[in-house]
Structures are given as structure tokens and as C-alpha cells.
C-alpha positions as CSV (number, residue, x, y, z in Angstrom):
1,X,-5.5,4.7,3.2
2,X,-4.7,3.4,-0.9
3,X,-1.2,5.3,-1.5
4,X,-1.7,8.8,-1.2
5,X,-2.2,11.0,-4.9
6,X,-0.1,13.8,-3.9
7,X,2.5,15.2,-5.9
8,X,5.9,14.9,-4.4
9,X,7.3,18.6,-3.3
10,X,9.1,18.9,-6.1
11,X,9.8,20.4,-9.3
12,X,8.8,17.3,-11.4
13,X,9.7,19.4,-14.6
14,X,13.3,19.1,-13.7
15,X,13.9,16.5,-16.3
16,X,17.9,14.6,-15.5
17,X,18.2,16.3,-12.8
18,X,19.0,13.4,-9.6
19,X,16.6,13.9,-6.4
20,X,17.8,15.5,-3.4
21,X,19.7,13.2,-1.1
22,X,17.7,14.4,1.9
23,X,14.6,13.4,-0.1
24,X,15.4,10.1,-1.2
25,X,16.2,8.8,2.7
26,X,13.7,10.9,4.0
27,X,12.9,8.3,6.7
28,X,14.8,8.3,9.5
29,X,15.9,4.9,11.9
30,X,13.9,6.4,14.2
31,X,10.9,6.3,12.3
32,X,11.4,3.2,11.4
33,X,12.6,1.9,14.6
34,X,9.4,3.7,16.3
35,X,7.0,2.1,13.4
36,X,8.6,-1.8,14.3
37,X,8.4,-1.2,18.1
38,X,4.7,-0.3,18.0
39,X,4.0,-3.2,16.4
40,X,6.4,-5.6,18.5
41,X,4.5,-4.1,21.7
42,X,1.3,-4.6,20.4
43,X,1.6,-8.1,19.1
44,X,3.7,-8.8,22.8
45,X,0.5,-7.6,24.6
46,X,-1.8,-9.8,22.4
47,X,0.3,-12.8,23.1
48,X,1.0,-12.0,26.6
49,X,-2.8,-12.4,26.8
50,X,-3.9,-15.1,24.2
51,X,-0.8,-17.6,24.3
52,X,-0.4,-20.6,25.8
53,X,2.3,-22.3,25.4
54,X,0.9,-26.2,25.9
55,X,-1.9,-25.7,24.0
56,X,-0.1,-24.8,21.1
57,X,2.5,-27.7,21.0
58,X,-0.8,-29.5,20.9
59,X,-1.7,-27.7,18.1
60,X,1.3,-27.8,15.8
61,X,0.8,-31.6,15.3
62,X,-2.2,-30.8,13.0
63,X,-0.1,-28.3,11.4
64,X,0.1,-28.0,7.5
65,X,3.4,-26.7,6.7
66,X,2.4,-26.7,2.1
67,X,-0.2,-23.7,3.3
68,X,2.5,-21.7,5.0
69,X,4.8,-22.4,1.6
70,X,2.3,-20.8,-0.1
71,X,1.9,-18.3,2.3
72,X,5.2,-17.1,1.0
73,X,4.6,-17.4,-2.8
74,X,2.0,-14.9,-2.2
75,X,4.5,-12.7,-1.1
76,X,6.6,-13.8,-4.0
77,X,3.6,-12.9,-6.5
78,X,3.1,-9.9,-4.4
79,X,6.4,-8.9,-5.5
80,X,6.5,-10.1,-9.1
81,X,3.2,-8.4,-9.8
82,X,4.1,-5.1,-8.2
83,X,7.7,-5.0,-10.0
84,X,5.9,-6.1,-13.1
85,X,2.9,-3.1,-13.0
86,X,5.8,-0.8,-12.5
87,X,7.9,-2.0,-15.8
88,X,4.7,-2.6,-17.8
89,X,3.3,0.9,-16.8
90,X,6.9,2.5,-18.0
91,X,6.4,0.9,-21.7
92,X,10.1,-0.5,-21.9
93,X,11.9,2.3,-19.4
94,X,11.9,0.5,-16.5
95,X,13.4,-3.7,-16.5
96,X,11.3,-5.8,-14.7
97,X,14.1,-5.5,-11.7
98,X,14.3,-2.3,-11.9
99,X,10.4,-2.3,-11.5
100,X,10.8,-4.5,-8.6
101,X,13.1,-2.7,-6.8
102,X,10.9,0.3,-7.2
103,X,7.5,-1.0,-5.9
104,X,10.1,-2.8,-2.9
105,X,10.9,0.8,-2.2
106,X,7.2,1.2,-2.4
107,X,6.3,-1.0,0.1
108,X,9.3,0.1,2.7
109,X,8.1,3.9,2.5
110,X,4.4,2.5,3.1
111,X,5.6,0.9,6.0
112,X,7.6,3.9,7.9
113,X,4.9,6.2,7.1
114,X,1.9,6.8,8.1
115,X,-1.1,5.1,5.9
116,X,-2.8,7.7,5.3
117,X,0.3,9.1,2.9
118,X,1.2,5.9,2.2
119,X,5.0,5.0,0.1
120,X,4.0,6.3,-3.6
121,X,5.4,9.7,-3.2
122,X,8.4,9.0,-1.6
123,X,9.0,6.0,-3.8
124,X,8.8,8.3,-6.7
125,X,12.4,9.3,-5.7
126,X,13.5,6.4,-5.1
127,X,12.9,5.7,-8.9
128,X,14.2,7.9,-10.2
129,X,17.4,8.0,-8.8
130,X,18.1,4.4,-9.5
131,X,17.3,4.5,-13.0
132,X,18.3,8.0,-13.5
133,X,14.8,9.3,-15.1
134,X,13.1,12.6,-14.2
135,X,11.4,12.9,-11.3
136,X,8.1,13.9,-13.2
137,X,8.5,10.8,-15.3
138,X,9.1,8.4,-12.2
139,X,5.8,10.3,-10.6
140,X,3.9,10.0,-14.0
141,X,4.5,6.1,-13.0
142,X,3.7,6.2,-9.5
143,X,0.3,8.0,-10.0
144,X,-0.4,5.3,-12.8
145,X,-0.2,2.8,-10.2
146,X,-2.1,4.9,-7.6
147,X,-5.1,4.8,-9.8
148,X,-5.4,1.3,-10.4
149,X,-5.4,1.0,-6.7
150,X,-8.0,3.5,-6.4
151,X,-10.1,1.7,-9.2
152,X,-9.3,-1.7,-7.6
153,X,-11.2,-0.3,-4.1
154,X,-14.3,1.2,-6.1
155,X,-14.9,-2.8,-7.1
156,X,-13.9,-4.3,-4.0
157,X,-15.7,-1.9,-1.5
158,X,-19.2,-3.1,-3.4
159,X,-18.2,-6.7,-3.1
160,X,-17.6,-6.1,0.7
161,X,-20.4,-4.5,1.8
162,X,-22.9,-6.6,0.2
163,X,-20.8,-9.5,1.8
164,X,-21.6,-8.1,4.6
165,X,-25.6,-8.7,4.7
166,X,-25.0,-12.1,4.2
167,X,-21.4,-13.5,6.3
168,X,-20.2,-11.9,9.6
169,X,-17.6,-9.7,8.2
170,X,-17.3,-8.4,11.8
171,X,-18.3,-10.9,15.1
172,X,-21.1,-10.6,16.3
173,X,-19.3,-9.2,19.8
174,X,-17.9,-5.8,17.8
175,X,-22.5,-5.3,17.7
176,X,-24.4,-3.0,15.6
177,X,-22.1,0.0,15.8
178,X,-19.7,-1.9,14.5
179,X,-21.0,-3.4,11.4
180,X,-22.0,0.6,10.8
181,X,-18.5,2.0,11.3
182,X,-17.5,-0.8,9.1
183,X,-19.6,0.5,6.6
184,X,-18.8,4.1,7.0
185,X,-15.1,3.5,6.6
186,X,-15.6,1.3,3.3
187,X,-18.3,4.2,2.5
188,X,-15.2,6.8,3.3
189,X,-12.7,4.8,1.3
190,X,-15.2,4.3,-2.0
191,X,-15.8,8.1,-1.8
192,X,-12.2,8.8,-2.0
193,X,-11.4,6.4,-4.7
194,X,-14.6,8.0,-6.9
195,X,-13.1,11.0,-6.6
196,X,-9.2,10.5,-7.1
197,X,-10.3,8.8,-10.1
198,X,-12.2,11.4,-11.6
199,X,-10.1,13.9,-10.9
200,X,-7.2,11.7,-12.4
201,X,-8.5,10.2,-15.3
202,X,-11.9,12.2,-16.1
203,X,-11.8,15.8,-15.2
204,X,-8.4,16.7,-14.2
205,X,-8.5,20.3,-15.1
206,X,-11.1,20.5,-12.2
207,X,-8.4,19.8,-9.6
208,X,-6.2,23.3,-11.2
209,X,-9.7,24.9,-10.9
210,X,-10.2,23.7,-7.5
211,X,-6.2,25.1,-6.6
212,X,-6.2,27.7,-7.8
213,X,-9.9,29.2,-6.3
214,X,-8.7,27.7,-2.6
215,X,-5.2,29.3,-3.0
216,X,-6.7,32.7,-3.6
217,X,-7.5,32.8,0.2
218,X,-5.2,35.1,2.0
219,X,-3.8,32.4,4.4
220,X,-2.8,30.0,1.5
221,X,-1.9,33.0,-1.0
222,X,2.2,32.7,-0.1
223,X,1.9,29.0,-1.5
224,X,0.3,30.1,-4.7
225,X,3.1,29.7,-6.6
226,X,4.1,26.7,-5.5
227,X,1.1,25.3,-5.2
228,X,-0.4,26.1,-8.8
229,X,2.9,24.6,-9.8
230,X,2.3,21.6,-8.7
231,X,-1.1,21.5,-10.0
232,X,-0.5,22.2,-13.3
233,X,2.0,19.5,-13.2
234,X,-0.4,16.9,-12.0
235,X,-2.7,18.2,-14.8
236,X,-0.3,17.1,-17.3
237,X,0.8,14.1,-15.8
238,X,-3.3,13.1,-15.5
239,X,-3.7,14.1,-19.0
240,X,-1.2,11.7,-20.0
241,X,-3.5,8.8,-18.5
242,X,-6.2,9.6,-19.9
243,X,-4.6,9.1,-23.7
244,X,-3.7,5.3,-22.5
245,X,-6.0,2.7,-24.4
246,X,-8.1,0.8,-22.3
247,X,-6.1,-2.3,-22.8
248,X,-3.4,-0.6,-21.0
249,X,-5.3,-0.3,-18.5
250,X,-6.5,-4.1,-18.5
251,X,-3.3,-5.6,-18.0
252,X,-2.1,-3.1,-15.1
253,X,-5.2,-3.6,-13.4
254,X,-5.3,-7.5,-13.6
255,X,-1.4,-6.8,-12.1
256,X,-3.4,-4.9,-9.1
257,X,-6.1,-7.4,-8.9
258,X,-3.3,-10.1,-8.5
259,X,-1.1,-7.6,-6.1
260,X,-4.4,-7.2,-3.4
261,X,-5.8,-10.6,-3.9
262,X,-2.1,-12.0,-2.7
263,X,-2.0,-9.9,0.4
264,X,-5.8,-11.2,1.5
265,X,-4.4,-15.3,0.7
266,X,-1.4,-14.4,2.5
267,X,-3.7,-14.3,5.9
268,X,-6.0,-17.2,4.4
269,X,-2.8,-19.5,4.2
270,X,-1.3,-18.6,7.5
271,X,-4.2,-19.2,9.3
272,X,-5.4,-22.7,7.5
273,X,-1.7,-23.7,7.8
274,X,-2.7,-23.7,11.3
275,X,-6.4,-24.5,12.1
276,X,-9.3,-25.6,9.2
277,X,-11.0,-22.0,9.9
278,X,-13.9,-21.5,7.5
279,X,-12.7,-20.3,4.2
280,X,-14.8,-17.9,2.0
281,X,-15.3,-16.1,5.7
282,X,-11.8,-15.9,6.5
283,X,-10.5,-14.9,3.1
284,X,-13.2,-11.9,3.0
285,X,-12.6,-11.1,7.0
286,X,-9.2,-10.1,5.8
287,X,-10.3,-8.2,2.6
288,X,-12.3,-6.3,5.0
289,X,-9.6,-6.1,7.4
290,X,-6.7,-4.4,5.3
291,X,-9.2,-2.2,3.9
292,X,-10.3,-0.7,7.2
293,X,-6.0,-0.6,7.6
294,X,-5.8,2.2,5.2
295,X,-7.1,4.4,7.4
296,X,-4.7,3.9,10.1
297,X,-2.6,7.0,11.0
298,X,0.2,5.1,12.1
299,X,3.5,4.2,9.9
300,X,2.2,1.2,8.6
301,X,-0.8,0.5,10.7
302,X,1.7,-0.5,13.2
303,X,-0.3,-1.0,16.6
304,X,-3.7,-0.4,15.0
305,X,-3.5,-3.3,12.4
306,X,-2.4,-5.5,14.7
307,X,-5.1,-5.0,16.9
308,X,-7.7,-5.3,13.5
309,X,-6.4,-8.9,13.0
310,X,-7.8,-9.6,16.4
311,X,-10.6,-7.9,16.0
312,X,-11.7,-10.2,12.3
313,X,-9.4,-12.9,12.1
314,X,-8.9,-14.0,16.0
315,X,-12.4,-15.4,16.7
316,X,-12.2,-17.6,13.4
317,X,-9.2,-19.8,15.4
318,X,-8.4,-20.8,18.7
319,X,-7.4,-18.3,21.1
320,X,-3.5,-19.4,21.4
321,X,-2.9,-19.4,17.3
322,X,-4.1,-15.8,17.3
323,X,-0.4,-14.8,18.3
324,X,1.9,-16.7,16.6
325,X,-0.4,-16.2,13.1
326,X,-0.3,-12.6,13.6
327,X,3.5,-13.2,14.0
328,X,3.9,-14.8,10.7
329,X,1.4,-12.5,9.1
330,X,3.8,-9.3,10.1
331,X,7.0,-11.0,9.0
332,X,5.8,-11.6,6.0
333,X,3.8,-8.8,4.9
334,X,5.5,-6.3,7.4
335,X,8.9,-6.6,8.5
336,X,10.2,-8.4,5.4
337,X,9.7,-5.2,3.3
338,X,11.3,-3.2,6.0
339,X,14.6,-5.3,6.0
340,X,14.5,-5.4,2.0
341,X,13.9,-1.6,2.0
342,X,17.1,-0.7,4.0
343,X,18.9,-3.5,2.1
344,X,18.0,-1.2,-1.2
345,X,18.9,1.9,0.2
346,X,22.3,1.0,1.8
347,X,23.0,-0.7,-1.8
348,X,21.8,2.4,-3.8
349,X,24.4,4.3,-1.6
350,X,27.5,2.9,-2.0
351,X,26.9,2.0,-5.7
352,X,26.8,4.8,-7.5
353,X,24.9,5.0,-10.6
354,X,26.4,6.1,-14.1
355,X,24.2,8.9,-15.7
356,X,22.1,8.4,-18.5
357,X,20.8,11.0,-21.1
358,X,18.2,13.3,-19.5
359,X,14.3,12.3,-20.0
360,X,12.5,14.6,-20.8
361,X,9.1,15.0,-18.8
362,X,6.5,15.9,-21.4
């Protein structure tokens, strides 16, 4: 699912104050090693199945190596666009490496965990213990972020489903009940990001009003205080947005548009690299794709997105590419941001940071 709005558990009041070291490598190389092997096993199955080995030799003659270079600058634009809606969204606080290295964080966290939560909350340590800032100002910027994604899906979903009454956004082997489960999820998904948006940016009091009537019951009542806490402190953080011009908004949303629109060309380039699949199709196959991926419970959509690529992307290609473009696909948009994220961590570790004046969190 988009990057989860909750609050990180804690204090975000607790201006200069560094996170806890048990939150800020809260993943542990099991979880990530359980998240990769998922994936590994999945995609081992589907080639296992799919490949053959003469066919593709064949194959790679007609090959078009420019498309899988820029395959990879959509990862680089990926990256400059995240890192640069981060620094842009901190008005000066944050460099644009310092940006980058946050939404990299990002990225790994979304990756370990599963979808659902997705890396935003956990990255919001991450941020602020490399740039020594609050954590409520590093999850003012987080949640910033989170809404743009949200208002990103409340256009795309629209553009989707009416797609979908006039290309195959699913084949025609997934039938009827497909197409309809495709539709509730993107239905799901639009519901969500209608009402993390207005609870964000047009009503946010609501969401205090809503905490504090559901933790009156008695089996909630021994998290009140935390609970309201936390509330009140996404309240203020919420109110914050809602002061921001709607140019400031513009630009970080165009930064989104560009973030989301790079991860659908990364599939469209791998796969043309390959074989001359039909374009708009393919290109909105894996719009529809990664959206239905949000939903996955697994860390990453290890297992489950693997098997979605088959399900919209594999019929558009010959049977034997399906394995090694799902391959590339992963490195690239998967296990790349793994690797980087333990290179960040293992460097935030052993250099220590020198402390800056404490932010304030307004």
C-alpha cells in the first residue's frame, strides 16, 4: 500500500534529541534476508517453469541494449527526484544529498517491510539522525511526502480504471472476476488516499476527534495517553501542510509525478529492451501492476509482486523473457535499494555525526 501515514512511536516533540538506536536499525538481517529469499524463490520457480535456455540465446540477438541504459536512468531519476522532494519539502534544511540519502533509506525500509506500512515511518528516523533534526521535524517531512503519494493515486486510479474499459489491463485468461478484483483494489486504494488526504490536509482535527472517541473504549483506555499524544502531534504536523501555498505543492507533486512515472518506464524499457511488446499497453499493465503491489503484505511484495509481473506483464512477451526481465526488473527496482540501504546504515554507524543546535518542532 502508498507509505503508511502513521506516526512513528515516538515522542516527536522531543526536539535535538537523537532517535533510539534500536529504532533506527529496527530491521533485522533476518528480515531482510527472509524478504530477498522469498523473492529469489519465487522468481527461481517462474524460471524453472518459463525458461529456456536456446530460445533465449535466439532472442538476445534482437536485443536493444540503449532501452536497458535507460532502464537505469529511470532509476537514476527515481533517485534524484525522491532526494530532491525530500530537500525541496525541508525549505533549505535538508542538501539535496542529504535528501537522497533519506528517501534511499526510504526505499530500503519499504523493502524489508511489509507494504502495507511501507518505509516512511521508519525512514523518519533515519533522517533525523543523519542530519541531527527533531524527530517531529523529520516526520513533518515524511508525512509531506506521504500526501503527495496519496494525491498522486487519487489521479492515477481514475486514469486506470477508465483504461481499463478500453485496453486489457488484465488478460483475458485472469476472466471477469479478475477485471472486478482489479477494480475493487484500485477502488480500495482511491478510498484510502480520499481519506488520508482529508484527514491530512482538510480536516485534521477530525482524526483527534476520531482518537480520542475510539480510545474511550475500555480495551484501548491504557493507550489513551499515548495514543492522544500522538494525535495531537499529527494534528500539528497536518496543520502545518495545510499553511503551504499551493505552489509548494506544485513542484513536490510534479517531483512525485516524475518519482512513479520512472518506476512504471523502468518495466516499459526492460521489457522493449528485449521484445517490441505493445507500448501504451505495457506501460499502463505495469501502472496497474505496482498499484495492485501496495497491497501486498509481504516486505516488499516479495513473492506476491513477483508473481503480479506474471500475471500483467508475462503474456505481453514470449514465455522465456518473462524470467530474466523479471530479473532485471528486481535488481533494479528491488535489490539495488536493499544493498544501498545497508551500505547507509553501516556508514551512518561508524561515522559519527557532530551535533548541531537543537530544532525546534513547532
Amino acid at each position: 500500500m502508498p507509505s503508511s501515514p502513521d506516526v512513528p512511536p515516538t515522542d516527536p516533540d522531543a526536539a535535538g534529541q537523537d532517535p533510539p538506536a534500536r529504532d533506527s536499525t529496527a530491521v533485522s538481517v533476518g528480515q531482510i534476508g527472509a524478504s530477498l529469499a522469498l523473492s529469489l524463490l519465487v522468481l527461481g520457480v517462474i524460471g524453472y517453469v518459463t525458461f529456456d535456455g536456446a530460445a533465449f540465446r535466439r532472442m538476445l540477438g534482437h536485443a536493444r541494449p540503449v532501452l536497458l541504459l535507460a532502464a537505469v536512468g529511470m532509476v537514476g531519476i527515481r533517485i534524484g527526484a525522491g532526494g530532491g522532494r525530500l530537500s525541496y519539502a525541508s525549505q533549505g534544511r535538508l542538501s539535496l544529498a542529504s535528501g537522497t540519502r533519506g528517501q534511499l533509506a526510504w526505499y530500503f525500509f519499504a523493502n524489508v517491510t511489509p507494504t502495507v506500512i511501507g518505509g516512511g515511518p521508519v525512514a523518519t528516523f533515519y533522517v533525523a539522525r543523519d542530519e541531527d533534526i527533531s524527530i517531529g521535524e523529520s516526520a513533518a517531512l515524511m508525512l509531506f511526502c506521504m500526501v503527495l503519494n496519496q494525491l498522486w493515486f487519487l489521479i492515477a486510479i481514475p486514469i486506470l480504471i477508465g483504461a481499463g474499459f478500453t485496453v486489457d489491463l488484465l488478460p483475458e485468461a485472469a476472466g471477469m472476476w479478475g477485471f472486478w478484483s482489479l477494480l475493487a483494489c484500485f477502488g480500495i486504494l482511491f478510498l484510502w488516499g480520499a481519506v488520508f488526504a482529508y484527514f491530512t490536509l482538510v480536516h485534521p482535527r477530525s482524526l483527534v476527534e476520531l482518537a480520542d472517541w475510539s480510545l474511550q473504549w475500555p480495551l484501548l483506555h491504557r493507550f489513551r495517553d499515548r495514543g492522544m499524544r500522538e494525535a495531537r502531534s499529527y494534528f500539528r504536523r497536518a496543520k502545518r501542510l495545510g499553511t503551504q501555498s499551493l505552489s509548494f505543492y506544485g513542484w513536490g507533486f510534479f517531483l512525485t509525478a516524475l518519482i512513479w512515472l520512472s518506476r512504471y518506464a523502468l518495466v516499459f524499457f526492460i521489457v522493449r529492451s528485449m521484445h517490441a511488446a505493445e507500448g501504451v499497453l505495457l506501460f499502463l499493465r505495469s501502472a496497474a501492476m505496482m498499484l495492485v503491489g501496495l497491497i501486498m503484505p509481504t516486505p516488499g511484495g516479495s513473492g506476491g509482486v513477483e508473481g503480479l509481473y506474471v500475471l500483467f506483464v508475462g503474456p505481453l512477451m514470449p514465455e522465456t523473457l518473462m524470467a530474466p526481465t523479471l530479473l532485471i526488473w528486481r535488481l533494479l527496482d528491488y535489490y539495488l535499494f536493499i544493498a544501498l540501504g545497508v551500505y547507509l546504515f553501516l556508514h551512518q554507524i561508524h561515522s559519527p555525526r557532530t551535533p548541531k543546535s537543537p530544532a525546534v518542532d513547532g
